[in-house]
C-alpha positions as CSV (number, residue, x, y, z in Angstrom):
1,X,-4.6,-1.8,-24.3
2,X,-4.9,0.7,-27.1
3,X,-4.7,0.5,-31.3
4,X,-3.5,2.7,-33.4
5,X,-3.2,2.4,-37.1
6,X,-1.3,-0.8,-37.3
7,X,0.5,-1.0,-33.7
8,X,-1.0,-2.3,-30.5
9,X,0.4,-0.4,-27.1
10,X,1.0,-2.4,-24.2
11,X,0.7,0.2,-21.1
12,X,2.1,-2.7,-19.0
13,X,5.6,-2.4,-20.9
14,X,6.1,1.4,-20.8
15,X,8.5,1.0,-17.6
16,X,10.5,-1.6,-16.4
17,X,8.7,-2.7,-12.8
18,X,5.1,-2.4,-12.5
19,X,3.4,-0.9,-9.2
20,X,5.0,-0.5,-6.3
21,X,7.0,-3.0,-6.9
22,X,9.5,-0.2,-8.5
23,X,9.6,1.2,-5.0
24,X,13.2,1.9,-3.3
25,X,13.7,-1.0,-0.7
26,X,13.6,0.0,2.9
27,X,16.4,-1.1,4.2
28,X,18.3,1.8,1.6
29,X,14.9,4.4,1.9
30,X,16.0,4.9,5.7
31,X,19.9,5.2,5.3
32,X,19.0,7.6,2.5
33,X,16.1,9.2,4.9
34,X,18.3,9.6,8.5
35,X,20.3,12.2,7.5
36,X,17.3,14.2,6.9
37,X,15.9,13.6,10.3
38,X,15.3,16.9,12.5
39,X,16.7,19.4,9.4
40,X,12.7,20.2,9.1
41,X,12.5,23.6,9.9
42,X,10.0,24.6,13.3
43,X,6.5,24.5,12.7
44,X,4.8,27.7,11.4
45,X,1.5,29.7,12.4
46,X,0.9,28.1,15.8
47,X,1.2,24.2,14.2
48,X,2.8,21.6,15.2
49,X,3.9,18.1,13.5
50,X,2.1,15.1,15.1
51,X,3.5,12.1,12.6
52,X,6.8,13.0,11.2
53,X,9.7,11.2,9.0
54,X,10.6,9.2,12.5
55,X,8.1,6.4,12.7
56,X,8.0,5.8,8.9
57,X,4.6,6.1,8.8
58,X,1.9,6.2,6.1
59,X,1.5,9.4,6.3
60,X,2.9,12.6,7.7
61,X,0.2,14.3,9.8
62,X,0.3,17.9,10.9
63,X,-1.6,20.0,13.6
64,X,-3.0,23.4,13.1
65,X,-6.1,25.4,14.7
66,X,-7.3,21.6,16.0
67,X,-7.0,20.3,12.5
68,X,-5.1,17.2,12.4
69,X,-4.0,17.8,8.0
70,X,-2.9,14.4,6.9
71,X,-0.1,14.5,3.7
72,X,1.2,11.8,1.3
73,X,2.3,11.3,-2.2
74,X,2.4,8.3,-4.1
75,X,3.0,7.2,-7.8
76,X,3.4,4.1,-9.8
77,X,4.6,2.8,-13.1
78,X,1.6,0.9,-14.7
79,X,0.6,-3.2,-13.7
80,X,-1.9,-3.6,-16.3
81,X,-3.0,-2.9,-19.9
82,X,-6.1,-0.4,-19.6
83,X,-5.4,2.8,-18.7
84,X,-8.9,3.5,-16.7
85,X,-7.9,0.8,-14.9
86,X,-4.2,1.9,-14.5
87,X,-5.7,5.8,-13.2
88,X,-8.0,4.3,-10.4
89,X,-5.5,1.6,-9.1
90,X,-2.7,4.3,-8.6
91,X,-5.2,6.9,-7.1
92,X,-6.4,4.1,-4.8
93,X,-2.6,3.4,-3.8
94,X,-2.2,7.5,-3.2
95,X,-5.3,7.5,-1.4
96,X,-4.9,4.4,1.1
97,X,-2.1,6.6,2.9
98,X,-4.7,8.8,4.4
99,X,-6.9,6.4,5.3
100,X,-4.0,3.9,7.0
101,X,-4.0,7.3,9.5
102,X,-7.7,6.9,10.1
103,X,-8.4,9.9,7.7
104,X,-10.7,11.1,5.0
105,X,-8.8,12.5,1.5
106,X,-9.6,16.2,0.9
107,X,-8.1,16.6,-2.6
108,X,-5.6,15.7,-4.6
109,X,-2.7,16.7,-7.6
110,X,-1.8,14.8,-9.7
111,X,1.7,13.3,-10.3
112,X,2.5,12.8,-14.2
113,X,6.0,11.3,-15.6
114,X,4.8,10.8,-19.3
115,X,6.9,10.0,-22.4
116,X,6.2,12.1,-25.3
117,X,5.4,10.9,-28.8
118,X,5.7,7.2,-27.4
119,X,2.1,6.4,-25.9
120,X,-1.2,7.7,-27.6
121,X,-3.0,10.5,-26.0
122,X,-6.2,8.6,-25.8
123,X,-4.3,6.2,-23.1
124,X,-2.8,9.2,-20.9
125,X,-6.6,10.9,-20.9
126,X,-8.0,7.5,-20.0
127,X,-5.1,7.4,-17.2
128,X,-6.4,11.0,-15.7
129,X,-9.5,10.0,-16.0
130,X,-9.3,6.8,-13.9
131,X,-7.9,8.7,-11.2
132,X,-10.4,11.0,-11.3
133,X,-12.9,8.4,-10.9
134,X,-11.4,7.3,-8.3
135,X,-10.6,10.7,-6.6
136,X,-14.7,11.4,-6.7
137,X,-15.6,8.0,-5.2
138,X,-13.5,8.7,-2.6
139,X,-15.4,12.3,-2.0
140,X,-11.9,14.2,-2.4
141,X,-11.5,16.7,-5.4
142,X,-8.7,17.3,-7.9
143,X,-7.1,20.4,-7.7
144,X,-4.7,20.7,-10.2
145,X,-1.2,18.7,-10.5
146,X,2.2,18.7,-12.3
147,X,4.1,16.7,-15.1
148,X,7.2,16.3,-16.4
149,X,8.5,14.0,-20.0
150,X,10.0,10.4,-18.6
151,X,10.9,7.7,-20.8
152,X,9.4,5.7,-18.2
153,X,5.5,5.9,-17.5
154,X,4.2,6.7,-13.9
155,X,1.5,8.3,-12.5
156,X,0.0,8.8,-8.8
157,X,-1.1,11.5,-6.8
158,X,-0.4,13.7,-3.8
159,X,-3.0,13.5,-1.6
160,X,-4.3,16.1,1.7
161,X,-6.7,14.5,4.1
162,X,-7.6,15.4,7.7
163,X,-8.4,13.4,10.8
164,X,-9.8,13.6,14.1
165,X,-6.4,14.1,16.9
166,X,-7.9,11.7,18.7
167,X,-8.6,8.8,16.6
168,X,-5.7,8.6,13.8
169,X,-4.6,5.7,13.5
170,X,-0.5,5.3,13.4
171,X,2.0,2.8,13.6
172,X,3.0,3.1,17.3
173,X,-0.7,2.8,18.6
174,X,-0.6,-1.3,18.4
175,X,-1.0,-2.6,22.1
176,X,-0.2,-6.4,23.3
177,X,-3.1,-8.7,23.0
178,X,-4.4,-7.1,20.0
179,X,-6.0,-9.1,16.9
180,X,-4.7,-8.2,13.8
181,X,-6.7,-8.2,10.4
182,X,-5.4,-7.5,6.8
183,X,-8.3,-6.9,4.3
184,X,-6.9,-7.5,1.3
185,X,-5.4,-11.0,-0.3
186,X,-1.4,-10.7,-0.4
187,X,0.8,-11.9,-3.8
188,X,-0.3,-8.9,-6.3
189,X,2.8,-8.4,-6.5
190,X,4.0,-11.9,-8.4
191,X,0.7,-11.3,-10.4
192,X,1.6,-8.1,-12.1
193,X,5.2,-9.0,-12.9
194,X,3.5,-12.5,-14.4
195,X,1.1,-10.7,-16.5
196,X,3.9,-7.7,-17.7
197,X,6.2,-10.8,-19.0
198,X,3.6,-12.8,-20.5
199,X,3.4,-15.4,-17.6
200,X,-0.5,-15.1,-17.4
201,X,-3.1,-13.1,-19.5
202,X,-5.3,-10.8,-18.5
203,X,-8.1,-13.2,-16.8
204,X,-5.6,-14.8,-14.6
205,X,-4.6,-10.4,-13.5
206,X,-8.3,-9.4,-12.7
207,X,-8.8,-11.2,-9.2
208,X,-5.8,-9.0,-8.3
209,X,-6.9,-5.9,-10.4
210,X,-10.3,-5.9,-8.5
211,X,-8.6,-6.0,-4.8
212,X,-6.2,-2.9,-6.2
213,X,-9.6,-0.8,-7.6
214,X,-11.0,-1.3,-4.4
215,X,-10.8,1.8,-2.1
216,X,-9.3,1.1,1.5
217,X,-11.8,4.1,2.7
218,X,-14.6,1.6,3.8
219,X,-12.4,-0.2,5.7
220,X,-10.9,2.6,7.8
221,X,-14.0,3.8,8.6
222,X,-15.3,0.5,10.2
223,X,-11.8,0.2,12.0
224,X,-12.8,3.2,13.6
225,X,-15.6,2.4,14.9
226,X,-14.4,-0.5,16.5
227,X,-11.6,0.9,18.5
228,X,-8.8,0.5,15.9
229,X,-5.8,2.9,16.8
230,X,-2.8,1.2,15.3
231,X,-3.0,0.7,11.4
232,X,-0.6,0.7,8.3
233,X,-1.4,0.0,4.5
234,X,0.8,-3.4,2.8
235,X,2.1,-2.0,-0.2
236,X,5.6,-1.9,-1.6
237,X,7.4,-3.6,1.6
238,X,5.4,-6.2,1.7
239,X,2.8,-7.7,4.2
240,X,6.5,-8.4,7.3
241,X,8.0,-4.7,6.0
242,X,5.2,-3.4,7.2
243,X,4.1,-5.3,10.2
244,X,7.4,-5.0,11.6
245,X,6.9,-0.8,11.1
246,X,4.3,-1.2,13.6
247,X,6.3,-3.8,15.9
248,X,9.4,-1.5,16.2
249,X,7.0,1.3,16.7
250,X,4.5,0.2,18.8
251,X,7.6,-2.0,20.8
252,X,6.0,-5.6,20.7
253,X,6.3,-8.5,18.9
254,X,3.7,-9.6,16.2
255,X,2.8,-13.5,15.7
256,X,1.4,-13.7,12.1
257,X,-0.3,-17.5,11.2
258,X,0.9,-18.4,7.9
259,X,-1.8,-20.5,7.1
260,X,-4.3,-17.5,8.2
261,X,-3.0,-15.0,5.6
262,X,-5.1,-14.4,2.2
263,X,-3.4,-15.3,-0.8
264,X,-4.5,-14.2,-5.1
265,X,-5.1,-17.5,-6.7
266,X,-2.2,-18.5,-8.8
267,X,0.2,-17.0,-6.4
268,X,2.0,-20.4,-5.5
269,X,2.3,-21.8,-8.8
270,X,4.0,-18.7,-10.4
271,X,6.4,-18.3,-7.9
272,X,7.3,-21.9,-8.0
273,X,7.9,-21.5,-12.0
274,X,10.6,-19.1,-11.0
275,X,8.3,-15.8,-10.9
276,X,9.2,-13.0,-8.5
277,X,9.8,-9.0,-8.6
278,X,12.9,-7.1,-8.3
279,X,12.5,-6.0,-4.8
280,X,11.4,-9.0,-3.0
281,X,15.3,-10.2,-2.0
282,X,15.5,-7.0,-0.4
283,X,12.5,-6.5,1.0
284,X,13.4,-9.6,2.7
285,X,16.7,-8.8,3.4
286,X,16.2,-5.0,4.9
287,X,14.3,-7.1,8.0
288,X,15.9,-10.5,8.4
289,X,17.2,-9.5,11.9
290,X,13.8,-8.7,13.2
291,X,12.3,-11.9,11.6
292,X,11.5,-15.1,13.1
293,X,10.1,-18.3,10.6
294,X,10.4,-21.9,10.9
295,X,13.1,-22.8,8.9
296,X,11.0,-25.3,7.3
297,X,9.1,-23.4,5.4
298,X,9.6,-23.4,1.3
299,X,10.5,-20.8,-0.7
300,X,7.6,-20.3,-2.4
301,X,6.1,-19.8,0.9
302,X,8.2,-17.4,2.1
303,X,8.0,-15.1,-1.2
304,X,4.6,-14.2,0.3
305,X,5.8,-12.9,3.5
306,X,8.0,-9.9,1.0
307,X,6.2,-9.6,-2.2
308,X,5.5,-6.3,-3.0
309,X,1.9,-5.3,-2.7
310,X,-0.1,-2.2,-4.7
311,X,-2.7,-0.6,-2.9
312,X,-2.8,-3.3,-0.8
313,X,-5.2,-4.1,2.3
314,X,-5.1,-2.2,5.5
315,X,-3.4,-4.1,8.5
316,X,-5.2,-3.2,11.4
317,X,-4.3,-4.5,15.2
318,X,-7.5,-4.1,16.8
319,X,-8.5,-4.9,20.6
320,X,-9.7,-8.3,20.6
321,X,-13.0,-8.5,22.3
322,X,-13.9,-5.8,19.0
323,X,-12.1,-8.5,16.9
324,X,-14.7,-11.0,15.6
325,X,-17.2,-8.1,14.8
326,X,-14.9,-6.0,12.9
327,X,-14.0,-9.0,10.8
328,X,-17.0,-9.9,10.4
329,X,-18.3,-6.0,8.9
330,X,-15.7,-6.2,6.8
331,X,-16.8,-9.1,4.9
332,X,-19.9,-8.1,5.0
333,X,-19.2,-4.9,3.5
334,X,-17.2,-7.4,0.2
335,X,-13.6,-7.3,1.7
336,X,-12.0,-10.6,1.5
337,X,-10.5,-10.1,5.0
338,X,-8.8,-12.1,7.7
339,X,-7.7,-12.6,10.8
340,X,-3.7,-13.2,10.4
341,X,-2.3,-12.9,14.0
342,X,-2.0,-10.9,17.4
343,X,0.4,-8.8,19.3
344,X,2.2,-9.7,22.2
345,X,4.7,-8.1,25.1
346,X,8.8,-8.5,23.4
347,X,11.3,-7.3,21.9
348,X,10.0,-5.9,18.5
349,X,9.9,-8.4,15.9
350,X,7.4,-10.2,13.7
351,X,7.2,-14.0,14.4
352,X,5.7,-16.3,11.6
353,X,4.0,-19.5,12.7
C-alpha cells in the first residue's frame, strides 16, 4: 500500500480480478485456440517443436542443436497491496511454467500494462523490482521487456528456460499406478478476491501470499531426481483443470482424495459467506463431462476442486515406490506438500473420492 499527500493507493483495486483468477476459462481458451492448431509455420535452422499448442501444456518447448528451449509468458493483475510483493508473486507465476517442464529459467522480459497518472511511480518501481528479485533467486536474468498504458494494472513476464530432452517433464508422461503430490495448499484463489473486497485484512492474505512468493524451482528439481516425468503447475484452472490436462493427455484416469488435498486456512468459511471468483463456474463447467464426485459433497467443498490458483503448487504423478521419499524432501525442504491421489488404467477423467 502506498501514501501520497492525502490519498492512500490500494494496488489490490487497480483491476477488477486479482491473479490468475482474471484468466480466460478453458473451456473458451481452446475453441478460441483450435483454429490455430497446425497454422505454425515449419521449424527453422534444423529445430524442431517438441511441446506444441496440442497438449495444452505449461509450456511450449522447442528443439535445436540438442537444446531442449523451454517458452512461456505469463501476467497478472495485482492480489495484494505491496508492490514488492505483487513483482515477486507474478514473476514466480511466469517462472513456474518452466519449471512444470522440468526446466531451469534463463531470462526473462518483462510484461507491463500500467495506467498513467493513476498509480504513483514509487509503486510501479517497487513492482519491477519484486520481479527482479525474484528473477535473481531463480538464477535467470532480465533482459529487457515491453509496456503499454492500460487502465487496468498487470504485470508478468515472459520467460526462456531450457531442459534436458530426456527428462522434461509434460503432461502426457503420467503412467497408471503413479502417486500424485501437489506442493502447494489450494483456495488462494477465494483468499485474494476476500482480501480485494474487504472480506479479510491483510493477516488473514499472508499464509496465502507466502505459498505464492515461494518459487516452484526447488520443487522441480527434487521431482527430478526421483523419476518424475509427468508434471503441470495449478494455477488459473484450478487444481481438476489441470489434473484432467494430464488425464486426457497422459489417457488415464486420476483418483484425487478430497480429504488428502491442502487447503489455506479460512478457505471454508469464506466461501460458505458467499465468497468465490469470477471464473470458478466455468472452470467447473469447461470439465463437468470428464468429472466424477460424490454427489454428496457441499458446495463449499466443491469450490476447492475449481478455484483459481496463482503460482500455485506443482502437481507431480510420480512412480510410487519414489513416492514416500519425494514427499518426504519436499517437506523437508518447507513445502507444505501432499499426497492427493494416484493414476489408474480408464477412460481419461479425474475421479474425486
Amino acid at each position: 500500500m502506498s501514501s501520497t499527500g492525502n490519498t492512500t493507493f490500494r494496488l489490490s483495486k487497480a483491476a477488477k480480478a486479482g491473479g490468475c483468477a482474471a484468466k480466460i476459462g478453458l473451456a473458451d481458451l481452446r475453441a478460441l485456440v483450435q483454429p490455430l492448431i497446425g497454422m505454425g509455420l515449419e521449424p527453422r535452422h534444423g529445430g524442431s517443436v517438441l511441446v506444441g499448442a496440442e497438449t495444452g501444456d505449461d509450456a511450449g518447448v522447442y528443439l535445436i542443436d540438442g537444446l531442449a528451449l523451454i517458452a512461456t509468458a505469463d501476467f497478472i493483475p495485482p492480489l495484494c497491496d505491496d508492490p514488492r510483493r505483487f513483482g515477486r508473486i507474478a514473476a514466480a507465476n511466469a517462472l513456474s511454467d518452466v519449471w512444470a517442464m522440468g526446466g531451469e529459467p534463463l531470462f526473462a522480459l518483462n510484461l507491463c500494462c500500467f495506467p498513467t497518472g493513476d498509480v504513483p511511480e514509487e509503486v510501479l518501481s517497487g513492482i519491477l523490482t519484486g520481479g527482479a528479485e525474484a528473477l535473481r533467486e531463480a538464477g535467470a536474468v532480465l533482459l529487457g521487456g515491453h509496456s503499454i498504458r492500460d487502465p487496468e494494472l498487470k504485470f508478468g513476464m515472459a520467460v526462456i528456460g531450457r531442459g534436458n530432452v530426456d527428462t522434461l517433464f509434460t503432461n502426457a508422461g503420467a503412467l497408471p499406478g503413479e502417486r500424485l503430490i501437489l506442493t502447494k495448499p489450494l483456495g488462494s484463489g477465494v483468499l485474494v478476491n476476500a482480501f480485494k473486497f474487504d472480506k479479510i485484512d491483510a493477516e488473514g492474505l499472508e499464509p496465502a501470499l507466502r505459498e505464492m512468493e515461494r518459487l516452484n524451482g526447488p520443487a522441480s528439481r527434487l521431482a527430478l531426481t526421483h523419476g518424475v516425468r509427468a508434471a503441470t503447475d495449478i494455477t488459473g484452472f484450478g487444481l481438476v483443470g489441470h489434473a484432467m490436462n494430464i488425464a486426457r493427455n497422459s489417457n488415464l484416469r486420476l483418483r484425487i482424495a478430497f480429504d488428502a488435498l491442502p487447503v489455506h486456512p479460512g478457505f471454508g468459511v469464506l466461501v460458505a459467506q458467499g465468497v468465490t471468483t469470477g471464473c470458478t463456474r466455468g472452470n467447473r463447467s469447461s470439465i463437468e463431462t470428464w468429472l466424477r464426485m460424490p454427489s454428496s459433497m457441499s458446495t463449499v467443498d466443491a469450490e476447492l476442486l475449481f478455484d483459481p490458483q496463482t503460482s500455485g503448487g506443482l502437481l507431480f504423478s510420480v512412480p510410487a515406490a519414489r513416492g514416500v521419499d519425494l514427499l518426504a524432501a519436499l517437506r523437508a525442504s518447507g513445502h507444505l506438500a501432499a499426497e492427493i491421489g494416484e493414476t489408474l488404467t480408464g477412460e481419461a477423467s479425474v475421479e474425486i473420492v
